[in-house]
C-alpha angles and dihedrals in degrees: 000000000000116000098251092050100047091050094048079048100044084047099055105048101278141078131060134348087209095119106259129194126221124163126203099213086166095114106038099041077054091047089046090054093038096050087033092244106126112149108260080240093057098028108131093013112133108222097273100050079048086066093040092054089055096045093246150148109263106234113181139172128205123214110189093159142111150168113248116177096206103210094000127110120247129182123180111182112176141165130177102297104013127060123175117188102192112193115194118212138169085249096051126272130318113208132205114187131185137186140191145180124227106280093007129097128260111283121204109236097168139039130199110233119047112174131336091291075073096048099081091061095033079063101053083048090056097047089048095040118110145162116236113199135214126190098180116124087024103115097045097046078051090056099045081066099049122166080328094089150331136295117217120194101217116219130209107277115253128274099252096045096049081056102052093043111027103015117038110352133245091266091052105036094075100058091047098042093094093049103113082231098070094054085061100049086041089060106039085056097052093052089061095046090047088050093049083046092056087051118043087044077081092067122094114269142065105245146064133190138210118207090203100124089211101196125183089236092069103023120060115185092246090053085048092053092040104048102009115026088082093052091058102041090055092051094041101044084045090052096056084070099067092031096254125134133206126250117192124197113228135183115215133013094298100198090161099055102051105083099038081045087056100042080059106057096260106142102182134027109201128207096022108172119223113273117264102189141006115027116348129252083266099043085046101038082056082046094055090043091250080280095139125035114241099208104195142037095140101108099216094205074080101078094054116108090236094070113073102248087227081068087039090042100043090041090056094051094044079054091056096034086058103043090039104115086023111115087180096061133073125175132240148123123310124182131042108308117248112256085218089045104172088239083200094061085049085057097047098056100090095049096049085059101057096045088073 
């Protein structure tokens, strides 16, 4: 089977068991422009020819997506460190701040609700709030892969996870979670996502994918089956129909999520960490039934220089010992990338594999 073929496969509950590498290098290609801290070797690569220079699988994601607030008033002033995004409505503002050093990311410093006196207008934002897409550029991003990877179409995050991240904060969102306000904000933003799923599913390729970064510190599975579990089922259920499936970024190992993940639709969770306790990412993926892909277990603090690269060497082949005979799992880097990531031990990683 082509390599193109066997990871869509792979990614979508079918292929081989034989064990498979495939890296997300998305976030921190994006963090090294961004810093100006692109290796000399991959300086002026677009993301693709990044993959190509390592002698990897190409693994993109599209986002053709915005927020547009149709009869509302937004301002966005910004300068190198500071960026205020100010929203009016008929309830008072709603702002949004961010802050940076010099050679470090944006960094949120404010966030727009903080407590229920903020709800009302948090409200009038929801019901206005939609995603405005844009396909353009799609068909040629899709060529320059080519049969060398995969192409993702990313979708908004979900509602309960832009609160707790963007909106309100995880220390906060509890406390206002019973408020009858946040069931209708909950609520206007899913009806936009459902509507960008439905569409997008149109588009060419097998697989979406969902930047919500579900962790088990934030997400319990009761709070997944509470606030996230029918998200997922609507887009999921919808995507069957055009013969799509859903992908979910994760942090962590998330043991706890990957059944509840699975009752819901979800084919592939994406950036699971080893496990660092309890049944491994083999023992777990045969207990699931192989029913749901477990795409990790490669911890990526592990291509820094700092770490020996008998640790980095001997953890890589415990990954594929264990997948090996897994056909939902497929291996690949969890964690925040180094920015001084060893790209010889990136390179080395397939062939440590096989090497099992």
């Amino acid at each position: 089977m082509a390599l193109r073929q066997e990871l869509r496969a792979r990614l979508t509950g079918g292929g081989g068991d034989d064990p498979i590498f495939l890296a997300d290098l998305t976030r921190w290609y994006q963090r090294m422009a961004l810093l100006g801290m692109m290796p000399p070797a991959l300086e002026g690569l677009a993301l693709p020819e990044v993959y190509r220079a390592l002698g990897l699988p190409i693994w993109m994601v599209a986002r053709l997506w915005s927020e547009s607030l149709p009869g509302m008033e937004v301002s966005l002033e910004e300068d190198e460190f500071q960026r205020t995004r100010r929203v009016e409505t008929a309830s008072g503002p709603l702002i949004w701040q961010w802050e940076r050093a010099p050679r470090t990311e944006w960094q949120q410093t404010h966030l727009p609700i903080a407590g229920p006196a903020d709800l009302p207008a948090a409200v009038l934002w929801a019901r206005a709030m939609r995603w405005e897409l844009d396909t353009t550029g799609l068909t040629e991003l899709d060529a320059s892969i080519g049969s060398d990877g995969l192409l993702a179409i990313e979708l908004p995050p979900r509602p309960i996870m832009r609160l707790g991240r963007e909106l309100i904060g995880w220390d906060r969102l509890e406390e206002l979670l019973e408020e009858p306000a946040m069931g209708m904000i909950l609520a206007a933003l899913d009806e936009p996502l459902q509507e960008a799923a439905t569409a997008l599913a149109q588009l060419a390729g097998s697989l979406q994918s969902s930047p919500d970064g579900l962790t088990s510190a934030t997400v319990t599975a009761p709070f997944f089956d509470r606030y996230l579990a029918p998200s997922y089922r609507s887009t999921t259920c919808e995507l069957r129909e055009y013969h799509k499936v859903l992908q979910v970024s994760v942090h962590g190992d998330c043991a706890d999520l990957a059944a509840p993940a699975l009752e819901a639709g979800i084919a592939t969770l994406a950036g699971v960490a080893p496990a660092e306790a309890g049944p491994s990412l083999g023992r777990r993926s045969a207990q699931l039934g192989e029913g749901i892909t477990l795409w990790g277990g490669i911890d990526g603090g592990w291509l820094s220089p700092t770490v020996p690269v008998t640790s980095f060497e001997d953890g890589v082949r415990r990954a594929a010992a264990d997948a090996a005979g897994h056909r939902g799992i497929v291996l690949g880097l969890a964690g925040t990338l180094p920015s001084d990531m060893d790209l010889d031990r990136l390179r080395a990683i397939p062939e440590l594999i096989r090497s099992i």
